[in-house]
C-alpha atoms as one frame of an Amber mdcrd trajectory, in Angstrom:
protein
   6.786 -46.608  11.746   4.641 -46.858   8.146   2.276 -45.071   7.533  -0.821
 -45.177   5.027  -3.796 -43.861   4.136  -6.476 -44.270   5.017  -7.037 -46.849
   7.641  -9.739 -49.000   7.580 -12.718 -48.817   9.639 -12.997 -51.464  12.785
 -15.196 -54.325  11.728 -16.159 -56.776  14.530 -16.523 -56.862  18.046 -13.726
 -58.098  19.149 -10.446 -59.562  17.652  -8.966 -62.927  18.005  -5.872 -63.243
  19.644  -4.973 -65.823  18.099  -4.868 -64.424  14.558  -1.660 -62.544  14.657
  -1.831 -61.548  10.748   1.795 -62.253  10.643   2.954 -60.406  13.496   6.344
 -61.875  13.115   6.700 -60.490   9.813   8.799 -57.076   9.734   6.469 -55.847
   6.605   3.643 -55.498   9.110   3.004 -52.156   9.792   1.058 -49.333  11.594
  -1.828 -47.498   9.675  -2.731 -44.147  10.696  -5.259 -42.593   8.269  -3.821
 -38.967   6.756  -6.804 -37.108   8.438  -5.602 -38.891  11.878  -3.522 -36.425
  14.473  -1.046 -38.409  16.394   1.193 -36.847  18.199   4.845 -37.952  17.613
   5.792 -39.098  21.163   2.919 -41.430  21.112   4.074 -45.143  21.425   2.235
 -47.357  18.981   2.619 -51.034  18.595   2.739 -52.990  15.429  -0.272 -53.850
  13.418  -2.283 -51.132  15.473  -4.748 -49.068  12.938  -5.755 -45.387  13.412
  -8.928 -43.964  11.514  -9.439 -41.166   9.967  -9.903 -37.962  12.462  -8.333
 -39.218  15.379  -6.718 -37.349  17.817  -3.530 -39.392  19.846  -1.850 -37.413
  22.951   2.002 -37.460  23.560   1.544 -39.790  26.446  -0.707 -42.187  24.958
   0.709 -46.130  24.827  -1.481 -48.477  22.495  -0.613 -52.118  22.156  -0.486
 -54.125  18.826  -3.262 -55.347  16.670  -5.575 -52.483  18.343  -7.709 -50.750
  15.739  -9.663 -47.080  16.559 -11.990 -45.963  13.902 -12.509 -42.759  13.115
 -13.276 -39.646  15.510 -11.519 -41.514  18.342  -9.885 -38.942  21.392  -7.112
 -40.372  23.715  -5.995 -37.623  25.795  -3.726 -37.589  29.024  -1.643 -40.708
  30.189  -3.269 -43.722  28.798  -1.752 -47.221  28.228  -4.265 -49.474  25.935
  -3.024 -52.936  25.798  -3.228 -55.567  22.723  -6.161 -56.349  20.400  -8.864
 -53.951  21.269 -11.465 -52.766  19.079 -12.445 -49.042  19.957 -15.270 -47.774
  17.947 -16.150 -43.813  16.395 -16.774 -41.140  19.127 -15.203 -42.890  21.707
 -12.794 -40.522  24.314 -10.823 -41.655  26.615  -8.392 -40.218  29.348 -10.002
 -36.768  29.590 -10.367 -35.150  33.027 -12.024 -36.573  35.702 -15.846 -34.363
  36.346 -14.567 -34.227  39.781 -14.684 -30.332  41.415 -11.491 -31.406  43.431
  -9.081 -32.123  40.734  -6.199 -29.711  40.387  -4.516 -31.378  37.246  -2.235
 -34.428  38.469  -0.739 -36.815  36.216  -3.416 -39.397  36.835  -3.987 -41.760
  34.109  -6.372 -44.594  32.608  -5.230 -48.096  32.086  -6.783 -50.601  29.317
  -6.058 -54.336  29.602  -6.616 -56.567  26.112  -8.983 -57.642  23.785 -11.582
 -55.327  24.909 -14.708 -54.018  23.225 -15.325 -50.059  23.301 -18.985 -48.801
  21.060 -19.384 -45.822  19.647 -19.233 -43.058  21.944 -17.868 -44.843  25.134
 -16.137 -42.429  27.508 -13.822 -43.302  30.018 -12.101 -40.481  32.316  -8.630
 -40.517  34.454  -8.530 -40.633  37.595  -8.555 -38.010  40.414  -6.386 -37.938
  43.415  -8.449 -39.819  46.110  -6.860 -43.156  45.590  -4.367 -44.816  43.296
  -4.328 -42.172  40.437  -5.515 -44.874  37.999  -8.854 -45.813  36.237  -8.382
 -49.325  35.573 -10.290 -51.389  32.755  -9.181 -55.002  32.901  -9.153 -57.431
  29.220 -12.332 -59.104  27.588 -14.765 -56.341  28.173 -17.480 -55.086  26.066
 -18.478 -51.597  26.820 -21.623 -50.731  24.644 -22.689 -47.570  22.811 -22.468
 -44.158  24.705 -21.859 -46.154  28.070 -19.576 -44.131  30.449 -16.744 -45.135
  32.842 -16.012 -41.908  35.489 -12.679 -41.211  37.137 -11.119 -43.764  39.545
 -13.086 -46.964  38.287 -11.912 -50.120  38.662 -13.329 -52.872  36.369 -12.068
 -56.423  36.328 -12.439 -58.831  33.377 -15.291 -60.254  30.798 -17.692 -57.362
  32.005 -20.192 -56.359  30.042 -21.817 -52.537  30.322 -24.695 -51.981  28.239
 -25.742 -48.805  26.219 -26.163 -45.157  27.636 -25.110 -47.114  31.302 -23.505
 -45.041  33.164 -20.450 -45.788  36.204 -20.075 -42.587  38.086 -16.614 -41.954
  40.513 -15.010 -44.813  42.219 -17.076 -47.462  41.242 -15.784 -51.346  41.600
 -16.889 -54.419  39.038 -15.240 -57.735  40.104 -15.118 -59.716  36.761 -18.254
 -61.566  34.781 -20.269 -59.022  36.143 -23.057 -57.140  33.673 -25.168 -54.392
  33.301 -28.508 -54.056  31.163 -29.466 -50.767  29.321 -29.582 -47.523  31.032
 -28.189 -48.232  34.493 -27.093 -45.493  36.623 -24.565 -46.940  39.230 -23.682
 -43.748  41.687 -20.279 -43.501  43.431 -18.215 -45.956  45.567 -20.327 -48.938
  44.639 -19.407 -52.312  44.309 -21.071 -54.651  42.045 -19.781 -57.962  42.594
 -18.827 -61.011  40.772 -20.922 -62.473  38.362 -23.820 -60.667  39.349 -26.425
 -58.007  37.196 -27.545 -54.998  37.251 -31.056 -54.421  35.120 -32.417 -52.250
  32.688 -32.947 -48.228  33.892 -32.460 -49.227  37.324 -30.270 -47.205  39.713
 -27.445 -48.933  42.029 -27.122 -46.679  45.269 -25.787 -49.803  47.289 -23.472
 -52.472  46.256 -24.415 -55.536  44.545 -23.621 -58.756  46.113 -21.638 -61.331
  44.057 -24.297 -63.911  42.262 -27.094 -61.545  42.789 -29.619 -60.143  40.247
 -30.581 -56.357  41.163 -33.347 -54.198  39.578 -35.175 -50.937  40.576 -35.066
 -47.210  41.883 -33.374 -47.562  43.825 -32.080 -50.979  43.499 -32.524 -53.972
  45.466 -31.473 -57.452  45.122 -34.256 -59.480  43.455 -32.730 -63.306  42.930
 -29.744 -64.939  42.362 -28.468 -64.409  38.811 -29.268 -68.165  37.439 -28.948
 -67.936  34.203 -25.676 -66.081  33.544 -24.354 -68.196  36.472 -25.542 -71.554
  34.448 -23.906 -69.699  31.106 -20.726 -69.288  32.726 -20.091 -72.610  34.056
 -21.364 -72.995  37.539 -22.672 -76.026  38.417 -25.915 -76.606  39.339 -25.370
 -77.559  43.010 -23.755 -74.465  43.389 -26.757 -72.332  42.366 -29.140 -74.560
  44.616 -26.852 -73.213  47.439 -26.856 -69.865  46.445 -30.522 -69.429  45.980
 -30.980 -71.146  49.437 -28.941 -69.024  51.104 -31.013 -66.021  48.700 -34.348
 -67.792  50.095 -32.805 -67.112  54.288 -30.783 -64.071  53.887 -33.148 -61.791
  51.899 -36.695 -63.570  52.054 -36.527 -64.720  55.172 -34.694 -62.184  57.198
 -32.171 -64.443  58.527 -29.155 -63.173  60.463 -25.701 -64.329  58.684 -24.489
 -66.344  61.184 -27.066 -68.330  61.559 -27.796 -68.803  57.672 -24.256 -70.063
  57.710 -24.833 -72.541  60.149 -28.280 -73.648  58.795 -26.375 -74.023  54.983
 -23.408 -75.758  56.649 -25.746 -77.923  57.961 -27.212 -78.946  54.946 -23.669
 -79.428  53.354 -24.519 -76.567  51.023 -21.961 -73.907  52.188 -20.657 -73.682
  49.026 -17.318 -71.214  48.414 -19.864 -69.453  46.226 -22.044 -69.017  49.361
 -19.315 -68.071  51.450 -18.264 -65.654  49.277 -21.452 -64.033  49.089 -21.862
 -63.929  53.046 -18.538 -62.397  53.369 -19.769 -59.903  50.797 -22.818 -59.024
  52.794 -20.702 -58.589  56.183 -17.936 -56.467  54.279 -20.806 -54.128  52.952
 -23.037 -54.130  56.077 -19.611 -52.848  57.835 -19.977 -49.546  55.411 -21.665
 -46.447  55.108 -25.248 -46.506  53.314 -25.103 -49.841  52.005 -21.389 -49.341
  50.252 -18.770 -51.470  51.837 -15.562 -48.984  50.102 -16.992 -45.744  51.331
 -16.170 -45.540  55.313 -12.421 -46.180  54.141 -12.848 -43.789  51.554 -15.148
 -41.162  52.972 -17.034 -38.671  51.542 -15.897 -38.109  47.880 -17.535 -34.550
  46.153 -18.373 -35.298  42.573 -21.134 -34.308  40.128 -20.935 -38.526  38.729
């Protein structure tokens, strides 16, 4: 491995994949600024960059083309894949704030080209399920944003600044979250949905919903993101129909699913969001995940 100093500081949100800068070129090398502290067992990639004052644990794997500015702590067992940008401040793998941790070898794993701000922090997991806090690729995690033990978070999520995902908390991919949201544990925030500013999730969040408030509640079907990512128009007709029965009009599911079938506008989008409903009526205080998990004791 080369080494240099110092490494430059990450510009950019988020690299492009496609620019390999010569990957297949054996004079590419690994930067890791002078002031940096990795340890020697650390696995780094090619073409990965490590700024000045960063601290790398001995079981820390970081894929190529990754860059961490400076002032960036990976502790614990931590696998970050290819082509992430991870900004100053930001700390990832530490222990989990969770009273019932007695120091397993959980870990954190990081898919690709994600975006982590300044001051993200993302925690390993506890013992209560898989041992893993999963981040998936294509991800933009905003300033001082936190991600608590035992997360899972799917793909092209974005988390806005000072938001906050306590314990065991679920985000099925193209989902997003405004500023200051405080999502408490074993939620589910579904697909493509949102979460808005300084509001506070205490029950899961249906896939193509909109959700806002202290606590929470659904407040439309997220239209706009839905048009930005490609769904077609008919498809959001359904979808705020079935909005219109289920939550304005009190309908029971069964027979909003007949009434939209009989309209031909039982959409898979539609059915996906009754099945969501059903799966999280079926759980404890609005959060489909926690009867099968029960209760979990943690200060997120």
């Amino acid at each position: 491995m080369a080494v240099t100093a110092p490494a430059q500081s990450v510009q950019g949100l988020r690299p492009d994949p496609t620019d390999l800068k010569g990957l297949g070129n054996p004079t590419v090398t690994t930067i890791i600024a002078s002031r940096a502290c990795v340890d020697p067992r650390a696995e780094l990639a090619v073409d990965v960059e490590i700024g000045p004052y960063c601290v790398i644990g001995p079981e820390v794997r970081i894929g190529r083309g990754t860059r961490l500015a400076a002032n960036v702590c990976i502790s614990g067992r931590v696998t970050i894949g290819e082509f992430n940008r991870i900004g100053p401040f930001v700390s990832i793998g530490d222990v989990p704030q969770d009273v019932s941790y007695r120091g397993s070898p959980t870990r954190v794993d990081i898919g690709d080209c994600n975006f982590l701000g300044n001051g993200v922090t993302i925690h390993r997991a506890s013992e209560k399920e898989d041992g893993i806090t999963r981040i998936g690729s294509r991800n933009t995690l905003l300033a001082s944003s936190h991600v608590a033990h035992d997360c899972k978070l799917g793909d092209n999520i974005t988390i806005g600044e000072w938001t906050m995902l306590g314990g065991h908390v679920h985000v099925e991919d193209h989902a997003g979250f405004a500023v200051g949201v405080a999502i408490i544990h074993n939620v589910t925030i579904g697909a493509y949905s949102f979460v808005g500013m300084k509001s506070k999730a205490t029950q899961d969040v249906p896939r193509y919903m909109r959700a806002d408030g202290i606590p929470s509640k659904v407040r439309r079907v997220n239209a706009s993101a839905l048009k930005r990512k490609g769904i077609s128009k008919a498809a959001i007709a359904a979808l705020e129909e079935a909005y219109r029965l289920i939550y304005l009009g009190k309908m029971r599911l069964p027979q909003a699913a007949d009434l939209l079938r009989a309209h031909g506008q039982y959409t898979t989008e539609v059915q996906q969001l009754i099945e969501g409903i059903e799966t999280q009526r079926r759980g404890k205080n609005g959060r489909a995940r926690e009867h099968s998990l029960g209760k979990v004791e943690t200060p997120e």
